[in-house]
LUMVEXBA-121280 format. One record per residue (C-alpha): residue number from 0; residue in three letters; chain; x, y, z. Coordinates in nm, 2 decimals. Layout:
N
{seq = NUM	type = ALA	mol = A	c1 = X	c2 = Y	c3 = Z}
...
This chain:
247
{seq = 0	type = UNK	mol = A	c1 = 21.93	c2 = 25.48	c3 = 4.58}
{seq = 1	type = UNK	mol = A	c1 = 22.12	c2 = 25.40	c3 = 4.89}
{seq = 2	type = UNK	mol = A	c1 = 21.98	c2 = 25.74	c3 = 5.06}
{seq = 3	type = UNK	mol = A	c1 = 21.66	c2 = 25.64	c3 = 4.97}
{seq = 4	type = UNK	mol = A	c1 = 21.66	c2 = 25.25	c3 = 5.10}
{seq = 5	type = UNK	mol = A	c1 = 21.82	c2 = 25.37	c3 = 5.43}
{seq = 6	type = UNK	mol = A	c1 = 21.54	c2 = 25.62	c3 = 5.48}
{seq = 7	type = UNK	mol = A	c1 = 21.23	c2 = 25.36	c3 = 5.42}
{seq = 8	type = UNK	mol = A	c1 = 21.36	c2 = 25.04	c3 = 5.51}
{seq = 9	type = UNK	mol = A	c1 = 21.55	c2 = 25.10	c3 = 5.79}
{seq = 10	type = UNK	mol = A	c1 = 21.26	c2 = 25.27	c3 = 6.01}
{seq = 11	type = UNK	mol = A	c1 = 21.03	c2 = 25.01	c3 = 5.96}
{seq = 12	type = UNK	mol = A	c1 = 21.22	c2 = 24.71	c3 = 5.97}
{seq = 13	type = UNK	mol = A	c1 = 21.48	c2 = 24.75	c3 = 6.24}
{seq = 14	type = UNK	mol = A	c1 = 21.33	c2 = 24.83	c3 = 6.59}
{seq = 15	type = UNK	mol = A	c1 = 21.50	c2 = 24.83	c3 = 6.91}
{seq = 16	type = UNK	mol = A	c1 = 21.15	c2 = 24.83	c3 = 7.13}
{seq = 17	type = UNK	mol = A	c1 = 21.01	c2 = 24.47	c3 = 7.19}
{seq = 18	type = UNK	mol = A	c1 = 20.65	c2 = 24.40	c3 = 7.26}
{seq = 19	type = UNK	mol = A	c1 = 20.57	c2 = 24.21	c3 = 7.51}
{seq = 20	type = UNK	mol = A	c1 = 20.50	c2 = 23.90	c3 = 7.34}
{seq = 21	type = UNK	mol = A	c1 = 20.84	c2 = 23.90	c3 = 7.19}
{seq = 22	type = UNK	mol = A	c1 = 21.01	c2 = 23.96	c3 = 7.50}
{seq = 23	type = UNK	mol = A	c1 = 20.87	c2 = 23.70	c3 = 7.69}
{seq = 24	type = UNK	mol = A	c1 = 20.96	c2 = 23.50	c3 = 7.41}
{seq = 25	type = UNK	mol = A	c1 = 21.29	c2 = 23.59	c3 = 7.37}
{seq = 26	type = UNK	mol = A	c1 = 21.35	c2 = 23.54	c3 = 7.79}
{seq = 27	type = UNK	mol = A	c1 = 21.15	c2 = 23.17	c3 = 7.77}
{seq = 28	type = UNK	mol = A	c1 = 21.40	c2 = 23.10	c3 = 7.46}
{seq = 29	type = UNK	mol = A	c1 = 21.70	c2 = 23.16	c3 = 7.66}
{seq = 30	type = UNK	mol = A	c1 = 21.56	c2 = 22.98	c3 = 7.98}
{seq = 31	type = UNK	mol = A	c1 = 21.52	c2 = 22.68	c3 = 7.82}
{seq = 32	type = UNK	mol = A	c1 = 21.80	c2 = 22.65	c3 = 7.59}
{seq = 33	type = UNK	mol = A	c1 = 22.08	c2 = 22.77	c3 = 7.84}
{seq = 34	type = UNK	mol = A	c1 = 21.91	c2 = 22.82	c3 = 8.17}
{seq = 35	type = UNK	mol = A	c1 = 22.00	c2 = 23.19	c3 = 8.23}
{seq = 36	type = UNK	mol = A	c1 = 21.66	c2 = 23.45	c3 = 8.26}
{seq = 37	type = UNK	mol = A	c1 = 21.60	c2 = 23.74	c3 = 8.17}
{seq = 38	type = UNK	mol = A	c1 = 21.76	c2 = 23.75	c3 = 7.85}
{seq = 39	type = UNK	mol = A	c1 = 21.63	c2 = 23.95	c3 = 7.56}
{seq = 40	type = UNK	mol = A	c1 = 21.92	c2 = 24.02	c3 = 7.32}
{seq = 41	type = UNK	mol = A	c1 = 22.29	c2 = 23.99	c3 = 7.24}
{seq = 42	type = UNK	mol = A	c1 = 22.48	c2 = 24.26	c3 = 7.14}
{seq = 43	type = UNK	mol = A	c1 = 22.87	c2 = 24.23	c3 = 6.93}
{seq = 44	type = UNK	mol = A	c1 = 23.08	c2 = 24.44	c3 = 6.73}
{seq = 45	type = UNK	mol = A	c1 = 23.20	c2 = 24.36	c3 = 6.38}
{seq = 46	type = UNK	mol = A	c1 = 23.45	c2 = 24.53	c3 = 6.14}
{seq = 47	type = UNK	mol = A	c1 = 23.35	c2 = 24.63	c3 = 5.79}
{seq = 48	type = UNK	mol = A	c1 = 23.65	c2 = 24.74	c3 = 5.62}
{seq = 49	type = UNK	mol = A	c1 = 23.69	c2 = 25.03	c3 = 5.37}
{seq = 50	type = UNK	mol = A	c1 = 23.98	c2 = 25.22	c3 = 5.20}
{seq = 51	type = UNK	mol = A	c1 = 24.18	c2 = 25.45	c3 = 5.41}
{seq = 52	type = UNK	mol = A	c1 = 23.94	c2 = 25.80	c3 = 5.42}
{seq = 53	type = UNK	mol = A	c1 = 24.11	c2 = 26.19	c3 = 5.33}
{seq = 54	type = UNK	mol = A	c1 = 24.03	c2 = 26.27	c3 = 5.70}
{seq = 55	type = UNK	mol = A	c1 = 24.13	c2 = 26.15	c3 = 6.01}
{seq = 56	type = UNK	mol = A	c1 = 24.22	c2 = 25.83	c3 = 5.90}
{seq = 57	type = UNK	mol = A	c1 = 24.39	c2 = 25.72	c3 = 6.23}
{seq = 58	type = UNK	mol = A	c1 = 24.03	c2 = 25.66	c3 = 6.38}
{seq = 59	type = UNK	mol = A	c1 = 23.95	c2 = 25.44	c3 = 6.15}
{seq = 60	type = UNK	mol = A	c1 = 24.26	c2 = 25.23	c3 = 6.13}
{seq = 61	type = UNK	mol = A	c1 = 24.17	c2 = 24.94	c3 = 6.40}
{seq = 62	type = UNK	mol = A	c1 = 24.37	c2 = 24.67	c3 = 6.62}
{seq = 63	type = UNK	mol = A	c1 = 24.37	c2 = 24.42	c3 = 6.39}
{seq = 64	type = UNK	mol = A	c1 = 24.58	c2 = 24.68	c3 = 6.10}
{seq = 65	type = UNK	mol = A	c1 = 24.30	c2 = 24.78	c3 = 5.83}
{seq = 66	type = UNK	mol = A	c1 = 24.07	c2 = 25.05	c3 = 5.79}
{seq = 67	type = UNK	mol = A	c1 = 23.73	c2 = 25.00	c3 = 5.92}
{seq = 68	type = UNK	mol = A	c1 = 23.41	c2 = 25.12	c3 = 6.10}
{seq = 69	type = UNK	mol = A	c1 = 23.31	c2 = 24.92	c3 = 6.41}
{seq = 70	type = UNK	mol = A	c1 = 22.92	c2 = 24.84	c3 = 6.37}
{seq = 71	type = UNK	mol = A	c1 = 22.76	c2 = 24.75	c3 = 6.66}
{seq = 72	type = UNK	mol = A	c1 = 22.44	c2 = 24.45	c3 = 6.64}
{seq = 73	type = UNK	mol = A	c1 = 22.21	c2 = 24.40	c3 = 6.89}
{seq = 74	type = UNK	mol = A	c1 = 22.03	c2 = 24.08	c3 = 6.80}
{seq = 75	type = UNK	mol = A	c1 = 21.72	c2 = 23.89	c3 = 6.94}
{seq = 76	type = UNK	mol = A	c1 = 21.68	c2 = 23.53	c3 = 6.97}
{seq = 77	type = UNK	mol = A	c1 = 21.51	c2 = 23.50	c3 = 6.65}
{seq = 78	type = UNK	mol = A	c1 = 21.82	c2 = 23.62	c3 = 6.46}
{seq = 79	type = UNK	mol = A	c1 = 21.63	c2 = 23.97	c3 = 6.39}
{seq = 80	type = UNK	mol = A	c1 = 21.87	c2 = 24.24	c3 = 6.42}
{seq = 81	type = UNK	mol = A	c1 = 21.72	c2 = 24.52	c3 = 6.67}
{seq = 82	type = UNK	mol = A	c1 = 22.00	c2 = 24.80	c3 = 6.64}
{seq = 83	type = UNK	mol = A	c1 = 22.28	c2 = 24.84	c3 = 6.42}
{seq = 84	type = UNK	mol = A	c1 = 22.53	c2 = 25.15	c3 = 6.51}
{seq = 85	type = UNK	mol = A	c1 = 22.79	c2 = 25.19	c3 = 6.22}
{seq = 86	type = UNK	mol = A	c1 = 22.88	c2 = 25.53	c3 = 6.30}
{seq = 87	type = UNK	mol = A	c1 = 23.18	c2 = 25.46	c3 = 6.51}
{seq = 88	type = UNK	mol = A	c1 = 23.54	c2 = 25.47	c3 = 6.33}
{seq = 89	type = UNK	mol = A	c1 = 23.74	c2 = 25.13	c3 = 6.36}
{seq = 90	type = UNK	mol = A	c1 = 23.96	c2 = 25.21	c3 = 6.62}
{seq = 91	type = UNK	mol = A	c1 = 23.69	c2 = 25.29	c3 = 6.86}
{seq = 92	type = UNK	mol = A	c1 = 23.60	c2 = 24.99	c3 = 7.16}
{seq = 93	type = UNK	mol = A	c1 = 23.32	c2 = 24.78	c3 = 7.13}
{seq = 94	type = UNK	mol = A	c1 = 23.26	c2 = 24.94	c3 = 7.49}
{seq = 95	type = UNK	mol = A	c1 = 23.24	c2 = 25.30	c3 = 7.39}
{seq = 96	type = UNK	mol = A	c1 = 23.03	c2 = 25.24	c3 = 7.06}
{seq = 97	type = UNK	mol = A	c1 = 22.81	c2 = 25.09	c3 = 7.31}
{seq = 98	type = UNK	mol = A	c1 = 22.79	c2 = 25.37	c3 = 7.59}
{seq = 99	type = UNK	mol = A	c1 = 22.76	c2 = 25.61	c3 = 7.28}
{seq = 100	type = UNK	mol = A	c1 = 22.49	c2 = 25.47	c3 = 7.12}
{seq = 101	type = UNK	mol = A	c1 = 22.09	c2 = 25.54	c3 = 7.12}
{seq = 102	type = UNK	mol = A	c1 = 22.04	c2 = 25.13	c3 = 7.21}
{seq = 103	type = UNK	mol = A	c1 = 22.31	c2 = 25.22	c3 = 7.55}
{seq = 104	type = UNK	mol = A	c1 = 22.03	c2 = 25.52	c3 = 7.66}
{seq = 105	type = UNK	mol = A	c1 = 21.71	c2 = 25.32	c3 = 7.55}
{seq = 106	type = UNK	mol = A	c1 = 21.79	c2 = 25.03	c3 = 7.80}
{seq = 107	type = UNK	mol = A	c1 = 21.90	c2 = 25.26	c3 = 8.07}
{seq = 108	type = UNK	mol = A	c1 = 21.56	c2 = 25.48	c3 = 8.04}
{seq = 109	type = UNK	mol = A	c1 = 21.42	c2 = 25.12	c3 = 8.05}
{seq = 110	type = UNK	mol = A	c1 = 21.58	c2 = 25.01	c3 = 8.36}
{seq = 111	type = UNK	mol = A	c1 = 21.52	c2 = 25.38	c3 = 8.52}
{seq = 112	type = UNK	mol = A	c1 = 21.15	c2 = 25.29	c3 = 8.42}
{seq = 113	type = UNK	mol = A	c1 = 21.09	c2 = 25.00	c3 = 8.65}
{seq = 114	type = UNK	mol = A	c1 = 21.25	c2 = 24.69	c3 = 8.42}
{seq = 115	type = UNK	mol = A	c1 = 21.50	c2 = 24.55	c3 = 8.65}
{seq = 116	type = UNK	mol = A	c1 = 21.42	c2 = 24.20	c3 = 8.45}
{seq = 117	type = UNK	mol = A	c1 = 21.57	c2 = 24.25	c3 = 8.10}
{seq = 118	type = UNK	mol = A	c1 = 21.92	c2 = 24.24	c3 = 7.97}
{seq = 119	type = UNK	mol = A	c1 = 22.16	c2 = 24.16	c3 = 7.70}
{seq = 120	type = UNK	mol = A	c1 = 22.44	c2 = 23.95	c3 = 7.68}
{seq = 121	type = UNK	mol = A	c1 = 22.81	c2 = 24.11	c3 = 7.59}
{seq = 122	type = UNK	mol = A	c1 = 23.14	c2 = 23.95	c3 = 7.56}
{seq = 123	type = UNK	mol = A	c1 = 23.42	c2 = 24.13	c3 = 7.75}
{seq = 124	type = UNK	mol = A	c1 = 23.46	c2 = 24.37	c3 = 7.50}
{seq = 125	type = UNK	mol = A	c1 = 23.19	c2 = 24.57	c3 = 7.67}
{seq = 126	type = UNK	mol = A	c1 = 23.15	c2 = 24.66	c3 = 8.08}
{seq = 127	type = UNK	mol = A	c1 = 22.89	c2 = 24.54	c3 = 8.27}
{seq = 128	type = UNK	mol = A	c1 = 22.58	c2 = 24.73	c3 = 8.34}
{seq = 129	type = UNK	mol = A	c1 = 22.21	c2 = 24.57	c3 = 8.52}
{seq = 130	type = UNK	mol = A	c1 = 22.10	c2 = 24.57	c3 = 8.16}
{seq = 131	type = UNK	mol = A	c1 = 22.42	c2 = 24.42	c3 = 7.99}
{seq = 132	type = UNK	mol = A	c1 = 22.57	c2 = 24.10	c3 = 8.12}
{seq = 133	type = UNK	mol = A	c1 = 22.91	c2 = 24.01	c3 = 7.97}
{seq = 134	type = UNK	mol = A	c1 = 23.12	c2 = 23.70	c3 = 8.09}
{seq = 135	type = UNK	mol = A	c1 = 23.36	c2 = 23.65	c3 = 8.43}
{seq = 136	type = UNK	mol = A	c1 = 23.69	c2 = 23.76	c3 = 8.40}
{seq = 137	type = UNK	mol = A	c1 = 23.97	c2 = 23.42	c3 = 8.49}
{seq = 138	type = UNK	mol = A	c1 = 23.66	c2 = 23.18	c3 = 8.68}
{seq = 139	type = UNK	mol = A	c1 = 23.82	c2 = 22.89	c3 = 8.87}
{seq = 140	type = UNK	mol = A	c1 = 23.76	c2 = 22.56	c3 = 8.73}
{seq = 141	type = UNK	mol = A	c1 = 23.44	c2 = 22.43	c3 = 8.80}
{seq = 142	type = UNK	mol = A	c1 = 23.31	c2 = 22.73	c3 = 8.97}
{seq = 143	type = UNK	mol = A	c1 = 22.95	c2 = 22.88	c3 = 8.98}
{seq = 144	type = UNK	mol = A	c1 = 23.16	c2 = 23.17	c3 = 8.74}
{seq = 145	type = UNK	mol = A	c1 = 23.29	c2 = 22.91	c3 = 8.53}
{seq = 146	type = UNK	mol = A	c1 = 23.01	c2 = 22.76	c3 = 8.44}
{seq = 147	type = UNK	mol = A	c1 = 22.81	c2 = 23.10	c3 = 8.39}
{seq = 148	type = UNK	mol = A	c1 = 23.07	c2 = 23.14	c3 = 8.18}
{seq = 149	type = UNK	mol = A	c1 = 23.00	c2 = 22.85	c3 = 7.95}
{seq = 150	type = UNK	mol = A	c1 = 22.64	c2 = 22.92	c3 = 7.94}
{seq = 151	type = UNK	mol = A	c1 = 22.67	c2 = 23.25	c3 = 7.88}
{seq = 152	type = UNK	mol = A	c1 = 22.92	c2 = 23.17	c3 = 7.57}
{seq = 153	type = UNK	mol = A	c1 = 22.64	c2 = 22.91	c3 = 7.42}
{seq = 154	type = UNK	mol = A	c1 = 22.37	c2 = 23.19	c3 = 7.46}
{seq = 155	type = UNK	mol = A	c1 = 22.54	c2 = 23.47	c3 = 7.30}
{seq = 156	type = UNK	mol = A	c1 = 22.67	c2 = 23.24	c3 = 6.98}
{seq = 157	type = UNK	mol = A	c1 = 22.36	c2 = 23.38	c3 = 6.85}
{seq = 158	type = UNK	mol = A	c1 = 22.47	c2 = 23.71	c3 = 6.75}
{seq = 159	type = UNK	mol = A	c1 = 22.79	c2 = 23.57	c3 = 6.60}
{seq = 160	type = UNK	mol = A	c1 = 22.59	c2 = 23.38	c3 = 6.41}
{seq = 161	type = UNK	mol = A	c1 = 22.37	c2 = 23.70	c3 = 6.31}
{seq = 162	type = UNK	mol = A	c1 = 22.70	c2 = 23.87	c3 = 6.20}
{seq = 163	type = UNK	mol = A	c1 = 22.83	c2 = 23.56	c3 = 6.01}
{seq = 164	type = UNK	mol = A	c1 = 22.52	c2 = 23.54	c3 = 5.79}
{seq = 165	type = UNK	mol = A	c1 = 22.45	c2 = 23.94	c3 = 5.75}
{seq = 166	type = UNK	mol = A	c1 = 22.80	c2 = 23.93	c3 = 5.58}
{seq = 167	type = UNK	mol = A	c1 = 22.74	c2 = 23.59	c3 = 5.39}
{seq = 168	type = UNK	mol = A	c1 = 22.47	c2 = 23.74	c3 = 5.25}
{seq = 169	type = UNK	mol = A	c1 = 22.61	c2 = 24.08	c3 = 5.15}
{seq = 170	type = UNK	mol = A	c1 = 22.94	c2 = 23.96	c3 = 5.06}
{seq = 171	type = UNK	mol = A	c1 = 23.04	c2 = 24.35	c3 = 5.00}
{seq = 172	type = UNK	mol = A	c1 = 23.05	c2 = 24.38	c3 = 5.42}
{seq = 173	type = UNK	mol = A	c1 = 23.36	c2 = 24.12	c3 = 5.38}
{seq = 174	type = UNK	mol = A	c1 = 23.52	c2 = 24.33	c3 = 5.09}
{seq = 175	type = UNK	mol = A	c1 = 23.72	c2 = 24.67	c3 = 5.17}
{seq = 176	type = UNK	mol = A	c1 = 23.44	c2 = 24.88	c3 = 5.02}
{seq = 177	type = UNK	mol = A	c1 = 23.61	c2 = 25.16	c3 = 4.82}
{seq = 178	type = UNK	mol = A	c1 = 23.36	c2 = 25.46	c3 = 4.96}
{seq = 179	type = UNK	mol = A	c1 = 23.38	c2 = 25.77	c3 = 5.21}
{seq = 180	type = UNK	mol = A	c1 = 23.27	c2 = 25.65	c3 = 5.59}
{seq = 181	type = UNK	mol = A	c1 = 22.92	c2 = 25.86	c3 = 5.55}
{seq = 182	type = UNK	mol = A	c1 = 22.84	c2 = 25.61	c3 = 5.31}
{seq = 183	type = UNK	mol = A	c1 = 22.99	c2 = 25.27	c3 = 5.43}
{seq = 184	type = UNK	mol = A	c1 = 22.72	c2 = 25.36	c3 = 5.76}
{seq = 185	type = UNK	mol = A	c1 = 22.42	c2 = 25.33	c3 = 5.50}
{seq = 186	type = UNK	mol = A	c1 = 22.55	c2 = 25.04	c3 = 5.32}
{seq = 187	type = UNK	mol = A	c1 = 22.57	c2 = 24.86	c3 = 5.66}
{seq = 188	type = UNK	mol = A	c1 = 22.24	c2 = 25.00	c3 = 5.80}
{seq = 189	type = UNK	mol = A	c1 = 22.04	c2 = 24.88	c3 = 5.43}
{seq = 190	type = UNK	mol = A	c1 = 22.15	c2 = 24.55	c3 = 5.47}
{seq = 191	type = UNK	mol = A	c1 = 22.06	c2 = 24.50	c3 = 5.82}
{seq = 192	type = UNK	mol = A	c1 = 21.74	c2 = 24.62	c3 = 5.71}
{seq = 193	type = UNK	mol = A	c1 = 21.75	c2 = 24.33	c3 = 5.44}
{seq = 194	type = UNK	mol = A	c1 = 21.86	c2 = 24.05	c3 = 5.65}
{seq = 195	type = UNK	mol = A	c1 = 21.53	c2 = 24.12	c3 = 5.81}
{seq = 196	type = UNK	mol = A	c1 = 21.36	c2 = 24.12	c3 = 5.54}
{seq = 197	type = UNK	mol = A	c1 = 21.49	c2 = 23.78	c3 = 5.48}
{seq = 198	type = UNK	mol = A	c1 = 21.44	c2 = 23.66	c3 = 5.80}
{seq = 199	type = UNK	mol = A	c1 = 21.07	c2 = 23.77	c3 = 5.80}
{seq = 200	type = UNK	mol = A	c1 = 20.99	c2 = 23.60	c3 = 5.48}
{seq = 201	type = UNK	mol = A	c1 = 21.16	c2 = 23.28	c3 = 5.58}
{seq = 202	type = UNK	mol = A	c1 = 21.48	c2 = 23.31	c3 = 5.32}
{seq = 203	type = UNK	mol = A	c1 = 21.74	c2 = 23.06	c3 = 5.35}
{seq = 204	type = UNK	mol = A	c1 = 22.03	c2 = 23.22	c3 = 5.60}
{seq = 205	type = UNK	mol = A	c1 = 22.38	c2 = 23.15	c3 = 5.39}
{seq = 206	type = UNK	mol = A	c1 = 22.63	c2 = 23.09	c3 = 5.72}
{seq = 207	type = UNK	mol = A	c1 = 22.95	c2 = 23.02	c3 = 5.68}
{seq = 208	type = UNK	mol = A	c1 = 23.20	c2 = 22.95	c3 = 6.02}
{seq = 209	type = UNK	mol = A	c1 = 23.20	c2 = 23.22	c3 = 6.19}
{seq = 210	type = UNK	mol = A	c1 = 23.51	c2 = 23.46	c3 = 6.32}
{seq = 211	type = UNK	mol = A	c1 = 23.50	c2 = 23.57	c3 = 6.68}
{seq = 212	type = UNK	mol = A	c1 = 23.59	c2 = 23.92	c3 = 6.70}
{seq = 213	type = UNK	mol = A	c1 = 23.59	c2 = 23.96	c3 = 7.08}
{seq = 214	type = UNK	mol = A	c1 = 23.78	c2 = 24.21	c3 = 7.20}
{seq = 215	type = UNK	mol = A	c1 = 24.07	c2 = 24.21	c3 = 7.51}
{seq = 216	type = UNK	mol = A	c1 = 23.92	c2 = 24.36	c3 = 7.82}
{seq = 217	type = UNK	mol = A	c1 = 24.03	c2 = 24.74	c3 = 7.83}
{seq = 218	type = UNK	mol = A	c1 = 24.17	c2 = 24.75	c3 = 8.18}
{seq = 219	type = UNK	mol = A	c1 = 24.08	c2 = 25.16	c3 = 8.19}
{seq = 220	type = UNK	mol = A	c1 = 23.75	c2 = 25.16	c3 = 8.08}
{seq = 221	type = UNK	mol = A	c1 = 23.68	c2 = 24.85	c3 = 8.36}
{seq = 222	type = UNK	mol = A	c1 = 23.81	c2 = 25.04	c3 = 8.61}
{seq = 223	type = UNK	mol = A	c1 = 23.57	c2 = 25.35	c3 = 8.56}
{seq = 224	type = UNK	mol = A	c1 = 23.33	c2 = 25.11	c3 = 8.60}
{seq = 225	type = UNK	mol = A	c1 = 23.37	c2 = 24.93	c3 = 8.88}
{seq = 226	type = UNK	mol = A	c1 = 23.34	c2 = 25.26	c3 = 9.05}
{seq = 227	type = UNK	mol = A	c1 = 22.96	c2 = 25.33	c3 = 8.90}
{seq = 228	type = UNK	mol = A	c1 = 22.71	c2 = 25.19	c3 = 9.10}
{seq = 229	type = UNK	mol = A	c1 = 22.55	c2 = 25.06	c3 = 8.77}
{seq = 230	type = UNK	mol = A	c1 = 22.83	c2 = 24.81	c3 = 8.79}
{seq = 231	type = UNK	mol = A	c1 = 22.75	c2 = 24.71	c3 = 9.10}
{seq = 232	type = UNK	mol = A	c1 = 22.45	c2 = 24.67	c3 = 9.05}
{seq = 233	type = UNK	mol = A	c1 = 22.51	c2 = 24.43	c3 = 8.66}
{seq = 234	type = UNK	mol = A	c1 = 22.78	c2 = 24.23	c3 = 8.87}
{seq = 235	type = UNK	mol = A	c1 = 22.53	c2 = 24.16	c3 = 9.14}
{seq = 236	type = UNK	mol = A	c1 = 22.25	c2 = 24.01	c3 = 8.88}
{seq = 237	type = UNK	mol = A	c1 = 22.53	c2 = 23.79	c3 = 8.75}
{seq = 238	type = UNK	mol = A	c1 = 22.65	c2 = 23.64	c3 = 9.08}
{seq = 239	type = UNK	mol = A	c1 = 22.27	c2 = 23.55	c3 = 9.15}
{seq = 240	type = UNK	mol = A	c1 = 22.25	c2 = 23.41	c3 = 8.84}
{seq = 241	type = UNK	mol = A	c1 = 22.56	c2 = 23.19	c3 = 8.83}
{seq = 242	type = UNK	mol = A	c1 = 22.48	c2 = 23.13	c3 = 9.15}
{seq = 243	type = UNK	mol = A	c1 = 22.16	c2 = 22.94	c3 = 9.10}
{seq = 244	type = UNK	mol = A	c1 = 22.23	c2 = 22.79	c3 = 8.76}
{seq = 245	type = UNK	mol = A	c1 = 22.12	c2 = 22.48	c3 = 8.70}
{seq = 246	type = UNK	mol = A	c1 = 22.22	c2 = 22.26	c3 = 8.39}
């Protein structure tokens, strides 16, 4: 049953491609609400704990001392979810579930297209790239950074709130489920596929207070990246835009 729900509902209900309406939505949402453009999507991780597998159980055993897998969730404003990558043990960063997913090549075929206008919003767990914007490291006080930072913060709430009612919902995504890996992924992937379901028919969204899983900033993984010229590139979008924030 699970092999079969995965392989209709998931196609056709969770899409990483926007049209053009939603898009410009999404951006005008953003704008309005916490005066940063641009923005199309947020992206998090989020730990769903299962027993300890019969095979390399030290990737799955994560920071926080359980066995997991670390899903990824790209959201857009509307609380739809537009990729979910649950294919990544626990003990893997936010950062490289990211650069080894489809959604991480999508946006950069995107940007290699022509869109220099689009991105998401990460939290530090994640490195910057002209498609992903993710929050100053130690702003001054009452600094252009600072205040990007709070705006940014506001804005990307969203997806923590996405997370905290896909679990709500499907209370087993809060349980240690008691399966093999291969099929904790579908388990994750069909209810993604349901809270969109829900969300499309206007169901009720059960939220409960939400926990921030943000992750410390991996001081390897930023240093490959601030020698890419992609990084350049990201950290240069966000100065302009911190730059001519207005609240």
């Amino acid at each position: 049953m699970i092999n079969a729900l995965e392989n209709v509902l998931c196609p056709k209900w969770i899409k990483l491609k926007m049209s053009e309406e939603d898009s410009r939505k999404s951006k005008l949402h953003f704008v309005e609400k916490f005066s940063i453009p641009g923005v199309i999507g947020c992206i998090d991780g989020t730990h769903v704990a299962l027993i300890k597998p019969f095979e390399n159980e030290h990737l799955f055993f994560n920071r926080k001392g359980f066995f997991s897998i670390n899903a990824m969730i790209i959201c857009d404003f509307d609380m739809i979810i537009r990729a979910v990558d649950a294919t990544r043990p626990g003990a893997s960063h936010d950062a490289f579930v990211f650069s080894m997913s489809s959604a991480k090549h999508y946006y950069l075929s995107q940007y290699e297209a022509g869109d220099r206008g689009s991105w998401l919003l990460g939290d530090s767990g994640f490195g910057i790239e002209p498609f992903l914007l993710i929050p100053y490291r130690k702003p001054g006080p009452r600094s252009a950074e600072h205040r990007f930072n709070q705006q940014h913060a506001k804005a990307r709430n969203i997806v923590e709130r996405v997370i905290g009612v896909l679990k709500s919902r499907f209370r087993c995504l809060k349980t240690t489920l008691p399966y093999t890996p291969q099929k904790v992924v579908k388990i994750i992937n069909v209810c993604c596929a349901l809270h969109n379901i829900c969300r499309s028919n206007q169901i009720d969204d059960i939220e409960t207070e939400t926990v921030l899983e943000n992750n410390p900033i991996d001081e390897e993984i930023a240093e490959n990246e601030e020698n890419s010229s992609l990084y350049s590139v990201g950290r240069n979008i966000r100065d302009s835009i911190a730059r001519n924030l207005i609240l």
